[in-house]
Biopython code that builds the backbone (N, CA, C, O; Angstrom):
import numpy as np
from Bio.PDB.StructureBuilder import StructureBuilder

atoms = [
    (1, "UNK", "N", (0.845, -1.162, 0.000)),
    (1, "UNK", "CA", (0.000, 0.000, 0.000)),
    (1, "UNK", "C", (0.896, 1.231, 0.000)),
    (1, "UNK", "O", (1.870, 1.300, 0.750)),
    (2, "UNK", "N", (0.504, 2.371, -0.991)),
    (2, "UNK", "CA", (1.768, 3.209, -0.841)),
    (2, "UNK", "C", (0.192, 4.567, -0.734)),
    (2, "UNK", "O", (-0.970, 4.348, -1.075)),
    (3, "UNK", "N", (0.798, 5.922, -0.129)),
    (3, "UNK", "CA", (-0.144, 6.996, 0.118)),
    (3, "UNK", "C", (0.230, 7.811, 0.711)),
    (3, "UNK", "O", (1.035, 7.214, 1.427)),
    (4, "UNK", "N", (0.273, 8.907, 1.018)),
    (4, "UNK", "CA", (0.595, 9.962, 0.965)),
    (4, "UNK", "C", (0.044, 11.058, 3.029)),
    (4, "UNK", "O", (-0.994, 11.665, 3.294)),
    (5, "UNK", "N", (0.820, 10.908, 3.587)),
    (5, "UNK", "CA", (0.134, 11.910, 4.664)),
    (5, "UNK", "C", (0.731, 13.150, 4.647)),
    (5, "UNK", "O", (1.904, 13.439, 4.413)),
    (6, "UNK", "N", (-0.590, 14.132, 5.033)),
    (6, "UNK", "CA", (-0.980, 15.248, 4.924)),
    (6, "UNK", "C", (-1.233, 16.098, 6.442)),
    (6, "UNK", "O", (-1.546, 15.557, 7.502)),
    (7, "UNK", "N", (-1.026, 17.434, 6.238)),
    (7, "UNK", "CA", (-1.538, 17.718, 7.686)),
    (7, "UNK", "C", (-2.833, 18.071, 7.199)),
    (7, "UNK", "O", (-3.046, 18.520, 6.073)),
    (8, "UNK", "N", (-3.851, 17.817, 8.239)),
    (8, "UNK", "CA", (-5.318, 17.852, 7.852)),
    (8, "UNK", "C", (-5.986, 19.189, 7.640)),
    (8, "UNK", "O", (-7.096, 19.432, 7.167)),
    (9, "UNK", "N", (-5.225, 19.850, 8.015)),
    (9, "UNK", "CA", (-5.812, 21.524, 7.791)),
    (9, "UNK", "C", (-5.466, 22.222, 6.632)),
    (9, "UNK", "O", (-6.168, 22.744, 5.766)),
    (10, "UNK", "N", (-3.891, 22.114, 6.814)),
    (10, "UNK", "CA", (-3.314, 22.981, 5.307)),
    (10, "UNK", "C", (-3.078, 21.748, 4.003)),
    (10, "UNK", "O", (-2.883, 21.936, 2.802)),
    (11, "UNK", "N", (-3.148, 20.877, 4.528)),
    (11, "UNK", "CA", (-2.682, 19.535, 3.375)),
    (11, "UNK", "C", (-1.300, 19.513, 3.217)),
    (11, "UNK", "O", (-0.889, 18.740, 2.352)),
    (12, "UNK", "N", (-0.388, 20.235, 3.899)),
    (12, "UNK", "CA", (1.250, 20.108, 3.215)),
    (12, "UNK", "C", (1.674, 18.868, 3.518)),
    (12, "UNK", "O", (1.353, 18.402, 4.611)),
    (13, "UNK", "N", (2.350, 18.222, 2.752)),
    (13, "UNK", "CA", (3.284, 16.828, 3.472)),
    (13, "UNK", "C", (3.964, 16.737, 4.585)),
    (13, "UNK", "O", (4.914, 17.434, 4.942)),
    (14, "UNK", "N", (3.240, 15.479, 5.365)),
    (14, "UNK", "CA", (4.332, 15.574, 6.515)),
    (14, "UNK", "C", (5.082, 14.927, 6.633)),
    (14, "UNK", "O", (4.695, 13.784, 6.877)),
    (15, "UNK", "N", (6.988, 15.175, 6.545)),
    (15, "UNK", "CA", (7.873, 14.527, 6.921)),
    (15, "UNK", "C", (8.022, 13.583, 8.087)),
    (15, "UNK", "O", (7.955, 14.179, 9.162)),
    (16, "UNK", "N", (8.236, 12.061, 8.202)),
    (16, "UNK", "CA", (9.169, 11.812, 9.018)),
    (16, "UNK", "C", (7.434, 11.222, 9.864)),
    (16, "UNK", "O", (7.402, 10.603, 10.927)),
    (17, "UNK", "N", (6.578, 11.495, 9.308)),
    (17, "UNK", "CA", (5.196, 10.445, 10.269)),
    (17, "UNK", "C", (5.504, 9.115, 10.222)),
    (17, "UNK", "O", (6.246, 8.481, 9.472)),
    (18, "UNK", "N", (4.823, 8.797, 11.132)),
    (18, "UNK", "CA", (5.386, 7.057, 11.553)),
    (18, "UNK", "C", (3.497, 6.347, 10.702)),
    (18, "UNK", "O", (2.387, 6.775, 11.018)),
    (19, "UNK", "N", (3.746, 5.417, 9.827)),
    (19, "UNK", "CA", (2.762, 4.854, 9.782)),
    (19, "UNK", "C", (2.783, 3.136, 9.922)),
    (19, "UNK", "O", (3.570, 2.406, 9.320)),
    (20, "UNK", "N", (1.836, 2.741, 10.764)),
    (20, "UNK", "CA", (1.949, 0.992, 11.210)),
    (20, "UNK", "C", (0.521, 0.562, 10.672)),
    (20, "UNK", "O", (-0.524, 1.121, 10.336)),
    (21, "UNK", "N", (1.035, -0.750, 10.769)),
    (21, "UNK", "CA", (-0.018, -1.731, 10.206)),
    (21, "UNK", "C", (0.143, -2.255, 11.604)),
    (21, "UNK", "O", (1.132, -2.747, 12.146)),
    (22, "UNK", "N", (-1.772, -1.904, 12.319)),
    (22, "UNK", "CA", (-1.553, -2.167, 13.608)),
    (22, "UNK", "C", (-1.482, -4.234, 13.979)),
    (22, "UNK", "O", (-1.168, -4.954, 14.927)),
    (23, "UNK", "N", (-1.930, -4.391, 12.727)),
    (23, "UNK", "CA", (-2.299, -6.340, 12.685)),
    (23, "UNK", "C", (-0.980, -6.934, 12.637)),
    (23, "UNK", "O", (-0.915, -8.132, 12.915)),
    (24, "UNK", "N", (0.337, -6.170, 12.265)),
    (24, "UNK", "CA", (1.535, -6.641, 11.830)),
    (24, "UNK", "C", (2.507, -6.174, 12.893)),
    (24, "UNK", "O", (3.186, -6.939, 13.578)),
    (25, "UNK", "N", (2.516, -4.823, 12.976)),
    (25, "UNK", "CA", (3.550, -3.946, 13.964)),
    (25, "UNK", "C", (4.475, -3.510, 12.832)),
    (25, "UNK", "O", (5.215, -2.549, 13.040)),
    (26, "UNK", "N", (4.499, -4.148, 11.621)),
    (26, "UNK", "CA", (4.895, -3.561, 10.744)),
    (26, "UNK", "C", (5.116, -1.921, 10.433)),
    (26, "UNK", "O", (4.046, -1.371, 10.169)),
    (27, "UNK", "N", (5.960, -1.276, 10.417)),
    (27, "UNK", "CA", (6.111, 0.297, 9.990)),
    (27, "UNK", "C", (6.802, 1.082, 8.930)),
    (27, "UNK", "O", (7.680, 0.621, 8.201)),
    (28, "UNK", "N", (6.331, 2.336, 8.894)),
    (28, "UNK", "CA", (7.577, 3.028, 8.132)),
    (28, "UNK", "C", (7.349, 4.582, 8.663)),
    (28, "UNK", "O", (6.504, 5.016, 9.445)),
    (29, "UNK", "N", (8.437, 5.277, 7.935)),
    (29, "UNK", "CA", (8.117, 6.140, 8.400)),
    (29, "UNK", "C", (7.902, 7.028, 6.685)),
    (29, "UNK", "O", (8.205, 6.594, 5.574)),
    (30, "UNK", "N", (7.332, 8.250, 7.030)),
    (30, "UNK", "CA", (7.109, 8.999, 5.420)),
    (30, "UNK", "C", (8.666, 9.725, 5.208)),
    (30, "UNK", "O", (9.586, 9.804, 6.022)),
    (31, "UNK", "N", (8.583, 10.232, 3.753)),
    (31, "UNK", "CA", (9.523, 10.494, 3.712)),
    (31, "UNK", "C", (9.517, 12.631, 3.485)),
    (31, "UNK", "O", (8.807, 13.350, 4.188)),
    (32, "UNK", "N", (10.454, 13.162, 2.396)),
    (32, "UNK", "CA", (10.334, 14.132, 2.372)),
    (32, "UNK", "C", (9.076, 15.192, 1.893)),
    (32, "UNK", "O", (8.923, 16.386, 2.149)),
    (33, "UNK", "N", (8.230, 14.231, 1.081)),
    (33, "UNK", "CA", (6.866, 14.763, 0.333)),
    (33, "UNK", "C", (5.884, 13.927, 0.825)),
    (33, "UNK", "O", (4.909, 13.715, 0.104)),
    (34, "UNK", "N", (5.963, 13.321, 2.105)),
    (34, "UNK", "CA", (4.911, 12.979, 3.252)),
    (34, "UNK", "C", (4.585, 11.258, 2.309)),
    (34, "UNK", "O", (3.453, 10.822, 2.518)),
    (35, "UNK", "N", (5.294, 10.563, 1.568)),
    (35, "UNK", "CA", (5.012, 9.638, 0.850)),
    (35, "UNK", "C", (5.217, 8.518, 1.933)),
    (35, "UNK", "O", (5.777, 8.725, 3.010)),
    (36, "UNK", "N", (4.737, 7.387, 1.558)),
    (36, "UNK", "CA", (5.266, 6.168, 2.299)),
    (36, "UNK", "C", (4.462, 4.630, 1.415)),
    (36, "UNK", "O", (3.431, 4.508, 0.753)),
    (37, "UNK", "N", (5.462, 3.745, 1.804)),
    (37, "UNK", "CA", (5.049, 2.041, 1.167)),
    (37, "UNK", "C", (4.864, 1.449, 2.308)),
    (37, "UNK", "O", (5.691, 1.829, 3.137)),
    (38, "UNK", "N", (4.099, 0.651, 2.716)),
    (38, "UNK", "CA", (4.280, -0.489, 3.317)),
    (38, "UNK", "C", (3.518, -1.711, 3.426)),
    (38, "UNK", "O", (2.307, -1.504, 3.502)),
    (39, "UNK", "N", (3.834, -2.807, 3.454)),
    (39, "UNK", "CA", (3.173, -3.839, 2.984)),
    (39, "UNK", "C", (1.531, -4.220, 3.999)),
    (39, "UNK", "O", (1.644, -4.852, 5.050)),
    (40, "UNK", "N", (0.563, -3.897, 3.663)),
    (40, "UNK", "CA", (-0.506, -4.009, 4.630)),
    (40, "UNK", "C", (-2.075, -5.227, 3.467)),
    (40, "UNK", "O", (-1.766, -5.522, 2.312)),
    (41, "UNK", "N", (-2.674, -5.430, 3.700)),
    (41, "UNK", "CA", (-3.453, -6.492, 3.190)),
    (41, "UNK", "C", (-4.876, -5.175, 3.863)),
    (41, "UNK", "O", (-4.946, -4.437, 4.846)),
    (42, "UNK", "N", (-5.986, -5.540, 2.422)),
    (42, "UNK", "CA", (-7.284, -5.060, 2.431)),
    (42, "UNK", "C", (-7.682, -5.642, 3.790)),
    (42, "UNK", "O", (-7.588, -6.811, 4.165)),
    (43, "UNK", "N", (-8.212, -4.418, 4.537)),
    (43, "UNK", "CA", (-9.092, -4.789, 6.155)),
    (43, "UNK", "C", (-7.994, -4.171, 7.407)),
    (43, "UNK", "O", (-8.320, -3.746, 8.515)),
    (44, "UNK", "N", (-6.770, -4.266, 6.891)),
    (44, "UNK", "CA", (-5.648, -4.025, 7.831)),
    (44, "UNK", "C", (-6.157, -2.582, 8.010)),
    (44, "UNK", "O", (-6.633, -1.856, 7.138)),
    (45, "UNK", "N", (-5.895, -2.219, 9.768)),
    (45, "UNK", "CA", (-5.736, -0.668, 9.961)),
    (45, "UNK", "C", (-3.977, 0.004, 10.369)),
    (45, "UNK", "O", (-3.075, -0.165, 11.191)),
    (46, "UNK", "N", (-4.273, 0.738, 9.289)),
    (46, "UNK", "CA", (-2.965, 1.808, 9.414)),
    (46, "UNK", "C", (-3.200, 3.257, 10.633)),
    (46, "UNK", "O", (-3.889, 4.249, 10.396)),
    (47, "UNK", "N", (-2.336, 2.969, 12.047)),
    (47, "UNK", "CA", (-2.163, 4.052, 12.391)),
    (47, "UNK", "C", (-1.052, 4.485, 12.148)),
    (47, "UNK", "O", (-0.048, 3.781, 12.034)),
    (48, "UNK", "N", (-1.109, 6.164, 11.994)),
    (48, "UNK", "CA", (-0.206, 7.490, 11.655)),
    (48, "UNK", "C", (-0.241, 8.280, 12.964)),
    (48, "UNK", "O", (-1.241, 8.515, 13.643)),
    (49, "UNK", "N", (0.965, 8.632, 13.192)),
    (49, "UNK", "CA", (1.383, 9.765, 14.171)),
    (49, "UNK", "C", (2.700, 10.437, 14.016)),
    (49, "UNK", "O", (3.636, 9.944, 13.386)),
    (50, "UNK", "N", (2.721, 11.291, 14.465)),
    (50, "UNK", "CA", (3.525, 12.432, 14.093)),
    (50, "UNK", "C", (3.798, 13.352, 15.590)),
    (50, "UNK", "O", (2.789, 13.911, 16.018)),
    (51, "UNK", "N", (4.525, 13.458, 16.047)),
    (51, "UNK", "CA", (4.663, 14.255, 16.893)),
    (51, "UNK", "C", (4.032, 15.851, 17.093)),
    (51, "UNK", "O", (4.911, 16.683, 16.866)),
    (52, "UNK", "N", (3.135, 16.264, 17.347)),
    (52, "UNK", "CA", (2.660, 17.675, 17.489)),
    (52, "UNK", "C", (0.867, 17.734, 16.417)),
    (52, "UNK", "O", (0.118, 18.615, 15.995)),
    (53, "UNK", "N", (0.923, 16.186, 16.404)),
    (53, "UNK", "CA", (-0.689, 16.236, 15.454)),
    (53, "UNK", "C", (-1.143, 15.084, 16.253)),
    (53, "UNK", "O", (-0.338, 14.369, 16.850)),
    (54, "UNK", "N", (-2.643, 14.855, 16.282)),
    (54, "UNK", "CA", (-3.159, 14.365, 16.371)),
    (54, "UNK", "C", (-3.141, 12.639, 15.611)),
    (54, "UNK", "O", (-3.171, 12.500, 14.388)),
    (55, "UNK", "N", (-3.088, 11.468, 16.560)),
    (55, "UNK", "CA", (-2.957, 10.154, 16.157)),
    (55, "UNK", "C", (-4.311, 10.114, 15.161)),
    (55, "UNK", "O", (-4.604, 9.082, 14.557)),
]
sb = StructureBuilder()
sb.init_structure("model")
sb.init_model(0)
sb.init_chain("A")
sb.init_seg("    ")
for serial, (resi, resn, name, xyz) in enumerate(atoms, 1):
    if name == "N":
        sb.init_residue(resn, " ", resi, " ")
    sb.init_atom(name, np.array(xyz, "f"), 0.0, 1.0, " ", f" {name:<3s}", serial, name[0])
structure = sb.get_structure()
């Protein structure tokens, strides 16, 4: 699954968010244009956090 996080207000990319596949523990983190891959299966939930935003 690859996608993109955003801050929810202005939409800019956010660097450096942590996103997990909570069924796996699996992670990554985004990169400079808020992008990220990681291997997750249809039904899986992805949490995102970021230091100074909301989980």
């Amino acid at each position: 699954m690859t996608g993109t996080v955003t801050d929810y207000s202005d939409g800019i990319p956010l660097l450096g968010a942590s996103v997990v596949v909570l069924e796996t523990n699996l992670g990554v983190a985004t990169d400079s244009d808020g992008r990220f891959t990681v291997e997750a299966q249809e039904g899986q939930t992805l949490l995102v956090s970021r230091i100074g935003f909301p989980t």
